[in-house]
Structure formats: structure tokens, C-alpha cells
Steps between C-alpha positions, in 0.01 A plus 500: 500500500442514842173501690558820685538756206164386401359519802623843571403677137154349578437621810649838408283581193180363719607723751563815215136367395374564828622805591509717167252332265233412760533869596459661207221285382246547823621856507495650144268228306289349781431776658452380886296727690581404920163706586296300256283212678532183421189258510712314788319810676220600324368154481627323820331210552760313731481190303642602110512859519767587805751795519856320566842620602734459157713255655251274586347539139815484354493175657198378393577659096814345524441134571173507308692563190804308548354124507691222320530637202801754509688224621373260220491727217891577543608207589375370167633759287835482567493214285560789193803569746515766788586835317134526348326391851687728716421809207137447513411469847745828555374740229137320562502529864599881468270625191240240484401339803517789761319718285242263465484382814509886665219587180238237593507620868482862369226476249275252737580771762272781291243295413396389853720164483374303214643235330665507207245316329192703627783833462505421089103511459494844650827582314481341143169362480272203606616272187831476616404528834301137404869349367665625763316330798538205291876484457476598871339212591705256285825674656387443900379123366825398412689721815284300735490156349857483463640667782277251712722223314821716530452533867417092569777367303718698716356423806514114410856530358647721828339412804697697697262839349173318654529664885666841343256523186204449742624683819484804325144518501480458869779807531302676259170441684665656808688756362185634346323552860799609659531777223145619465316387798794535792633846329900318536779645333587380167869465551403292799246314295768480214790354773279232649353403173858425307569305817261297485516458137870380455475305858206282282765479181739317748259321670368358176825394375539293814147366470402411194057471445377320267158373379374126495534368111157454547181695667160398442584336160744803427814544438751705682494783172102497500504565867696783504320693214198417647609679865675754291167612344340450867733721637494758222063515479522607870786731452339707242194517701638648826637889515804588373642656800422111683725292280568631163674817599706378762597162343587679191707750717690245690565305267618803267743569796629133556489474078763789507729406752556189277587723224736646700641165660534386151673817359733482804569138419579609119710765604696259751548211324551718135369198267586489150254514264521190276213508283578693154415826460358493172404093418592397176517113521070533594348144568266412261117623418581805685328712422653900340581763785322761281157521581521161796777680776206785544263287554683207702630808740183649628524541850806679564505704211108630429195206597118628443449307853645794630240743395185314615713508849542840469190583393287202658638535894784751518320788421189450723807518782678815395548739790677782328465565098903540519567150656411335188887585392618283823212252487487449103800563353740368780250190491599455129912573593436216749400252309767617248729426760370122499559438143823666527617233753284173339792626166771473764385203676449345170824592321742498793371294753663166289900385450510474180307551156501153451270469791296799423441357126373154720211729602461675218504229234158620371241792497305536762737368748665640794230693715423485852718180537802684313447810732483288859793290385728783359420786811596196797810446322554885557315502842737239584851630336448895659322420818593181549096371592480130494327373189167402631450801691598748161291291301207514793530861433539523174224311482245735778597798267370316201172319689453858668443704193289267298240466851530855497424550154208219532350702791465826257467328214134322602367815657565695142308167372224553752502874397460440153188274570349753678582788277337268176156489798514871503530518154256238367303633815490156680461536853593201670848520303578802658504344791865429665450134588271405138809647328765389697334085430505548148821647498644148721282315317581566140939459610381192633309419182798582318751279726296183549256476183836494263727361687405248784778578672436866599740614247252597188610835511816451334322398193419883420841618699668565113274775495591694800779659350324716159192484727687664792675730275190617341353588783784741602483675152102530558602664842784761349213546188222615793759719689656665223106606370494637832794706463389602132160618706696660709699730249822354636812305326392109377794390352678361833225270538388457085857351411492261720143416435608482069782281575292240711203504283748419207665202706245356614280528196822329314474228789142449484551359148800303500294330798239465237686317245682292764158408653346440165791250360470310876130474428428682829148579445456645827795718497436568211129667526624706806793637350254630230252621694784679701631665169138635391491636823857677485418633161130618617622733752818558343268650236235695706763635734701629173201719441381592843912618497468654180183685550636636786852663385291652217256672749818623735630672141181624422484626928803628403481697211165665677720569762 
């Protein structure tokens, strides 16, 4: 089959998504109220809390959400063959993810921009409230610590992304005064901004930066987590409109217009698709595509990251109550757009199967390498880009949304922190730099104090999926109470939520009995105490949900 007709059904049921789906759902269910104020402007504070034009946000949403993982999560799945990949992140993108995504923003919205975490206390009860802050936490541990590792390994294995990667913190930086302190145009700001952007991707490939093997007794991977967790401490410190805002918006931009390059390539050069649709010569000790493909595709179909995003920073930006369609559920058709093209680059971007199966001789293989590889081949056949300069940006797109993802990802951390001080009623927690150490120093606890070499994070990375995925169904389970509250229809969010809940809960314990017969203690205790906590609110939320249908019959029948 060729490339193009899967290309084009993708991007026209997104697109369908978008425009009919999305619409119904903030209109009819949602309810979106464009005279309703938002706590961007009942609670400006010019630092968290700042009213923000939708593209901009949608910016900042949009490369939040879409870090490594929709490229990884694909481009690992297509092991079970392309037909199942491409059907998940379609239908998921369309009734899953943008929902959630567009729900998070909404219910955060009307309750003056809480988390998700602090949301479910006021929603469901403290109890789960308490095993919700904890999977929380565990969740932005993992995003952090392994993105850090993500980020360095490609930085040390292309060092032609060094002077792009890190010159679009100095664009951001500028583009952030220009915008909110010089009043300029933000087509103008937009133009320049690209520019500068791409003119870095082709300087990079021509100068290659790379760090001494050894600095002060560490080595070149150590070095860069270390300034990646530097970099990020300060970043979530400083106001959103100064760096996060802008760099997320930029970078959004210059993120797209490689989607587009790449689309333009696939339609150009028309690759064949030489991976099987449906695999049925699987390596072996892979594991079944029934409950695993859910779970392995996260990002890109539904991801729980995405709600403490929405939630956790989007929200406390919302202009207008009707931009969370744009900002939210565009966000989530975005990053579906990623995982659409990691299955193309990963499927087509090779000659033959025989060198796909070279890649893909085992679970667990293919990813970001897979992905690079496969979309320069394409870069290279439609456009015609010279290798090191398609794999350069290949490479930026990947670097960019992990940093950007980082950047969000340890300011949620530092918000959780604070929120347990406000909770627990400890002062100097609440307090934006006390929270905001911990938060650094507990990823760096993580990366160093298991493994030396920066990369302890991985050790807990086989969680991420069910833990990820829980998280999402926790965030449906807290909007669709709302709803119930609310007197309005629950089952466009409560199907999705059942069908999650039962996938992950099915994941949860084949990890269990796979961690258990590797005598992964470890893994093994936190899967558990992840599965009490999925079945402790699963539970309490069951009856807050119950209790509540039976009052609207009994309001009802009064009525």
C-alpha cells in the first residue's frame, strides 16, 4: 500500500474530528460559555495566571503534550504491524484524546484553574484525591527523569541539534519581550521567529557542537542532564509569558511546518509501505496486542500527561471559555498528527521488509532511532534535503518537544509540591522556589542515585505507559462527574473512561506477573501500589457517580 492513502484518510478523519466532533462536544456537552471569566482574568497574577491569545496557547498546549512519546509509542507498535497503529491513534485521537484534552481545560476552567489532582478532592473526595497526587507525582518523576536522558542521548548522538535545540531559547527569550513588552505584531513576531529557527537547523548541520567526554569528572551524558535540569529549575520559575509561552509557541509553529515538510515529502516521493499490516511472523517474547498496543500508544492516542497540562498550565492561560476547542482539542489532533507520521516514517521510510524486520527483530525496538532514520529517507526521496540536514531536523522536532515537555512538565512538579504545602498546611512548601528544589532535586535523585550515569529514570520507564493511561481515565472519571453534576449527557466521556480503566487495569497485572517472575522487587511494589490506587478511586468515584444519577432521578421525578 502506498504511503499517501494513509496519510490522506488520517488527516481527513482528524480533520472530520476537528470540525464536527470537537463542535458538538464544547457546544452541546461542554457547554462553553464566551462571557464566562476565566481565572486567566479573575486571578491575573502575570506570572501563572495570564490571559493569552489561543494561538499562542495553542502553542504552548500543543508542544507541552506532544514530547517524545507520540513518536516513541508508535514507532514501537507497529511491530503488531501498521493496520492496528494507524486505527488507534485515528479513532483515539478523535474520541479520546481531544475530548480529554478539551475536558481538562474545561473543568479546571470552572473551578478557578486547579489541577486535576487538587480538581478530584473537591470532585470525588479527599481519599482519592490522596492517590491521585500520588500517581501524579510518580507520572511527572518518570516524564522528567527520562526525557532529561531522551533529550542528551540525542544531543550526543546528532550534534548538528546543539546550536538549533539551544537557539531556541534565545528566540524565545526575545520573542517574548517583543510580544508583550514592545506590543509587535504576532505575524511579524511569527515571520522573524521561523527564520531564525530553520536558519539555526542549517547552521547546526554545518556545525556540529559537541561536549568534552569529560567535565569535571563527568561524562558528556551526565553533563547534559545536569544543564538540562539547570535550564528547566529556572524556566519554571520565570513567567510564562517570558519563556514558556513563547518558546512553546515558536516552537509549536516551527514543530508544524515540519509536519507539513514531511507530509509534502510523503506525498512527493509516494513511499510504499513495507512493513505488514497485520504482523503475523511476531519476534519473540512479544508481548499480546490486547491489552499492551493501548498502553504502548499513549501519546498520540489519549496520555494522562495531557490532563495535568491542561489542567496544571493551560487553563490558568485561557482567554476565552470557547478557545479551549482550538487550544485543547486541536492540541490533541496535533500531536495525533505526530504519531500519524512516526507510523509512516516507520513503515515506509525503509526499501524493503527485510530491512524493516533488521530493526524490528525484537520488542521494544524501533523508536526514536527508527523514526529519524525512516522520515530522512522520505525527507530525502520527496524534497530531496541532504541527509544530515533531514536528519538535523528530524532530529530538532524530536529534541524540541521533549525540552518543551520538560519545561511544563517540572513546573506541574513544582505545583504539586506546593499544592501538598497548602494541603498539609506547610508554608515554606508553598513557596515557588522550596517547591521548585524538591521537584529538581528528587528527578535528580531519581537519575543519579540509580543509575550513575544520569539515566536512573529508565528503571521505572515500564511504568509510564498503565501509569500514564491511568491517569487519563482518572481525568475522563472527574469530568464526566462533572457532567453528571451538571444534569448533562456522560456517556461521550464514560466510554472512553470504561475502556481505559479496563486496559490498563488488564496491563497493570500482566506487568505484575512479568515483574514478579523477573524478581523485580522494585517494579514490582510500585506497580502494586499503583493498582490499589486505581481500584481506590475507581471505587469511590463509582459511588460519588452513582449517588449522583440517583439524586438527578429523584430531582427529576420532583420535578
Amino acid at each position: 500500500m502506498n504511503a499517501i492513502y494513509l496519510m490522506l484518510m488520517g488527516l481527513a478523519a482528524m480533520a472530520l474530528g476537528y470540525f464536527v466532533y470537537a463542535k458538538f462536544i464544547c457546544e452541546k456537552i461542554f457547554k462553553v460559555d464566551p462571557n464566562f471569566l476565566t481565572p486567566a482574568h479573575e486571578l491575573n497574577d502575570g506570572i501563572d495566571y495570564v490571559p493569552t491569545n489561543k494561538y499562542v496557547l495553542w502553542g504552548h498546549h500543543f508542544t507541552s503534550v506532544a514530547g517524545a512519546a507520540p513518536i516513541i509509542g508508535p514507532a514501537i507498535a507497529v511491530i503488531w504491524g501498521w493496520v492496528p497503529a494507524f486505527i488507534w491513534v485515528v479513532l483515539g485521537t478523535i474520541f479520546f484524546a481531544g475530548v480529554h484534552d478539551a475536558g481538562g481545560i474545561w473543568a479546571s476552567n470552572r473551578n478557578q484553574a486547579k489541577s486535576i489532582g487538587s480538581l478530584t478532592g473537591d470532585i470525588i473526595g479527599k481519599r482519592a484525591r490522596s492517590c491521585f497526587m500520588i500517581v501524579i507525582f510518580l507520572l511527572l518523576l518518570m516524564v522528567n527523569a527520562v526525557f532529561a536522558v531522551v533529550i542528551a542521548r540525542q544531543l550526543i548522538g546528532f550534534p548538528s541539534a546543539t546550536i538549533p535545540v539551544w537557539g531556541a531559547i534565545v528566540v524565545a527569550l526575545i520573542i517574548g519581550q517583543l510580544i508583550y513588552r514592545r506590543s509587535i505584531g504576532l505575524m511579524s513576531v511569527t515571520l522573524l521567529g521561523v527564520i531564525a529557527l530553520y536558519a539555526m537547523i542549517y547552521v547546526g548541520a554545518k556545525l556540529p557542537v559537541s561536549l568534552p567526554e569529560q567535565v569535571a569528572g563527568l561524562n558528556a551524558n551526565q553533563s547534559w542532564i545536569i544543564i538540562l535540569f539547570a535550564y528547566a529549575a529556572i524556566a519554571s520559575l520565570l513567567p510564562v509569558w517570558v519563556l514558556l509561552q513563547p518558546r512553546d509557541y515558536i516552537n509549536g509553529i516551527q514543530l508544524f511546518i515540519g509536519l507539513i515538510l514531511f507530509y509534502g515529502a510523503v506525498l512527493a516521493a509516494g513511499p510504499e509501505i513495507v512493513a505488514p499490516p497485520f504482523n503475523t511472523h511476531l519476534p519473540e517474547g512479544t508481548p499480546s496486542i490486547i491489552p499492551i498496543l493501548f498502553v504502548t500508544i499513549a501519546c498520540g492516542a489519549i496520555s494522562g500527561f495531557h490532563g495535568l497540562v491542561s489542567s496544571g498550565t493551560t487553563s490558568k492561560q485561557l482567554d476565552k471559555e470557547p478557545d479551549l476547542r482550538f487550544v485543547g482539542y486541536f492540541g490533541a489532533v496535533g500531536e495525533g498528527l505526530l504519531a500519524l507520521s512516526a507510523i509512516i516514517a516507520t513503515t515506509a521510510g525503509f526499501s524493503t521488509l527485510g530491512d524493516w524486520q533488521a530493526i524490528y527483530h525484537s520488542f521494544g525496538q524501533g523508536g526514536v532511532g527508527a523514526f529519524i532514520q525512516g522520515g530522512a529517507n522520505i525527507l530525502q526521496q520527496g524534497l530531496g534535503l541532504d541527509n544530515v540536514l533531514a536528519e538535523t531536523l528530524l532530529t530538532v522536532m524530536v529534541v524540541l518537544f521533549a525540552g518543551t515537555t520538560m519545561d511544563t512538565s517540572l513546573r506541574l512538579q513544582r505545583y504539586i509540591f506546593q499544592e501538598w504545602g497548602v494541603i498539609y498546611r506547610i508554608g515554606w512548601l508553598q513557596k515557588p522556589l522550596q517547591a521548585t528544589l524538591l521537584a529538581v532535586g528528587s528527578c535528580l535523585l531519581l537519575a543519579f542515585g540509580v543509575g550513575g550515569d544520569g539515566s536512573g529514570g529508565l528503571l521505572i520507564w515500564p511504568l509510564f505507559g498503565t501509569t500514564n493511561q491511568l491517569l487519563a481515565g482518572f481525568t475522563l472519571l472527574v469530568i464526566t462527574v462533572m457532567l453528571v453534576k451538571r444534569g448533562r449527557p456522560m456517556w461521550y466521556t464514560l466510554a472512553p473512561l470504561l475502556f481505559l480503566l479496563i486496559m490498563t487495569t488488564l496491563g497493570l497485572l500482566i506487568q505484575l506477573k512479568s515483574f514478579f517472575d523477573q524478581q523485580d522487587w522494585f517494579l514490582l511494589s510500585l506497580d502494586i501500589v499503583v493498582l490499589i490506587a486505581a481500584i481506590l478511586i475507581s471505587l469511590e468515584s463509582s459511588w460519588v457517580l452513582g449517588k449522583q444519577i440517583k439524586a438527578n432521578k429523584a430531582e427529576a421525578v420532583n420535578t
